[in-house]
N, C-alpha and C positions, 0 to 999 in steps of 0.2 A: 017514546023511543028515540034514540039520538041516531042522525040522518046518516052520518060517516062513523061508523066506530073506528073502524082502523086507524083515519086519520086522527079523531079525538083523542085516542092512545097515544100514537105516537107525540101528536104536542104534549099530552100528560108527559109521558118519557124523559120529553126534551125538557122541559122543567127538572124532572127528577137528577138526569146526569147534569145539566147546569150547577143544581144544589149540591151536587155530591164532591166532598172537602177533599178528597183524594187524586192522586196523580194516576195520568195513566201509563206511563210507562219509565224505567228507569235505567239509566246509562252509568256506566263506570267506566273511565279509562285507566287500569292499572289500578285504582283505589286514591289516583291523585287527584281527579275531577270526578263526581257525582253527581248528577242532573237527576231529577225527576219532575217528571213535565207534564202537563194536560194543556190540553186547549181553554182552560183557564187557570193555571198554576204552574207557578215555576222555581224549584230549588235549587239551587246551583250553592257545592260545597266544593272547596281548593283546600287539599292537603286538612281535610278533616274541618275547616273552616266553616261556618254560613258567609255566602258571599252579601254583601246587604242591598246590592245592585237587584239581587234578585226581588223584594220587597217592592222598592220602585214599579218593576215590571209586577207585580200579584196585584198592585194597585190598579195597573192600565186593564189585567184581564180580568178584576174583581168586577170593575165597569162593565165590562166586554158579558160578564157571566148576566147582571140585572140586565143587561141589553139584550140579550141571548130568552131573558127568564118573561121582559115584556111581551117580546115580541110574538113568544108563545101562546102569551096568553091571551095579548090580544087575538091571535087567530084563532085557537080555540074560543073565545066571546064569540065570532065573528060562525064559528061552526053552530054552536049551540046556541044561541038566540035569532042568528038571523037566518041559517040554514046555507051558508057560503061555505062552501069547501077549497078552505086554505091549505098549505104545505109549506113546513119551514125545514128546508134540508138542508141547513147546516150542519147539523151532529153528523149526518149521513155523508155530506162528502168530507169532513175534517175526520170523521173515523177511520172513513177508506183512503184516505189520503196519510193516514196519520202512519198508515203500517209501511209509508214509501220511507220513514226517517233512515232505519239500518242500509237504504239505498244511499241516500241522500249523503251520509257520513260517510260511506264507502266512495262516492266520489269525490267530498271533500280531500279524504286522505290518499287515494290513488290519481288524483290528478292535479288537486292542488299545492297539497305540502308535499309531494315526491318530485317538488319545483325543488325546494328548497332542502328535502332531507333526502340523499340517496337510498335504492332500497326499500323504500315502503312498499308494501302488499298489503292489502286488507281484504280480507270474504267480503263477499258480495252483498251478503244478508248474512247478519247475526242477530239469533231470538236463542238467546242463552248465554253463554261464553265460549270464547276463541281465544287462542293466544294470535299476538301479530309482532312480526317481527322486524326489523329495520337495521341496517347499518348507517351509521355519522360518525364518520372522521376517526373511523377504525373500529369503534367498539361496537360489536354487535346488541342491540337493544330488544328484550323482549316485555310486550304488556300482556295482562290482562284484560280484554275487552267483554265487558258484561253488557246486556240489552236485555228488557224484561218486559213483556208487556204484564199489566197486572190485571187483575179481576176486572176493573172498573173500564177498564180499555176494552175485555170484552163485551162487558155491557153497555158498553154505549156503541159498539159495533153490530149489536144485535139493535139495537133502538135504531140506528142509522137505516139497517137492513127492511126494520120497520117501517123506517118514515119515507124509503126509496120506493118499497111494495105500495105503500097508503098512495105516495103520489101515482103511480100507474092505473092503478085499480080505482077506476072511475066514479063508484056505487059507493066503495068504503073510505 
């Protein structure tokens, strides 16, 4: 019988979304920049483009992903053969962390570029689409602002919620 299931779970998990080749969430500004991101992948497209900067960067988090897939595993070895009850709550705070993004760009554009472009307003949080509007140097400017979290965003949100539960609960 294994000594922590919960936590054993949860390192399995964290393997799982590691492995998994998908993005978790995805940004549009107007249809002229395209991001889809994970905490180990990153697609950045300009005016329909692939940008190839973004490639560089899937190399740094391909690393980051087997660092992510050892480190598991080592602690599950470390569950199951020696009986140490480890916890690796990276998925669990970059999940819940991960939902501050639609923040994070709402204060990029309301406090940084409304330096430089009069008239920006952006929502607070967008998880769909919003129009945003702006005035520069007369012409009134409208985009499209898309944000999507995808399937795989909540399933690593739910593994996170697992691996946050596994570390409190002493027994599993």
């Amino acid at each position: 019988m294994i000594k922590y299931p919960l936590s054993t779970l949860a390192l399995i998990l964290n393997v799982v979304v590691a492995l998994l080749p998908y993005c978790w969430w995805t940004y549009s500004v107007g249809g002229i920049i395209k991001i889809d991101d994970s905490l180990f992948l990153l697609n950045i497209c300009f005016e329909g483009q692939y940008l190839y900067i973004s490639n560089f960067i899937d190399m740094i988090l391909f690393a980051f992903r087997f660092y992510v897939i050892a480190v598991s595993l080592y602690f599950l070895y470390l569950i199951l053969r020696r009986g140490e009850k480890r916890n690796y709550l990276l998925i669990a705070w970059a999940s819940l962390f991960y939902i501050l993004d639609p923040v994070i760009i709402y204060i990029i554009f309301n406090y940084i570029l409304s330096h430089f472009i009069q008239g920006v307003t952006y929502p607070f949080f967008i998880i769909g689409q919003e129009s945003v509007e702006f005035t520069d140097s007369g012409y009134q400017i409208t985009m499209l602002i898309q944000s999507y979290p995808t399937f795989t965003y909540w399933f690593s949100l739910a593994v996170g919620i697992i691996n946050l539960i596994s570390r409190f609960l002493k027994k599993y």
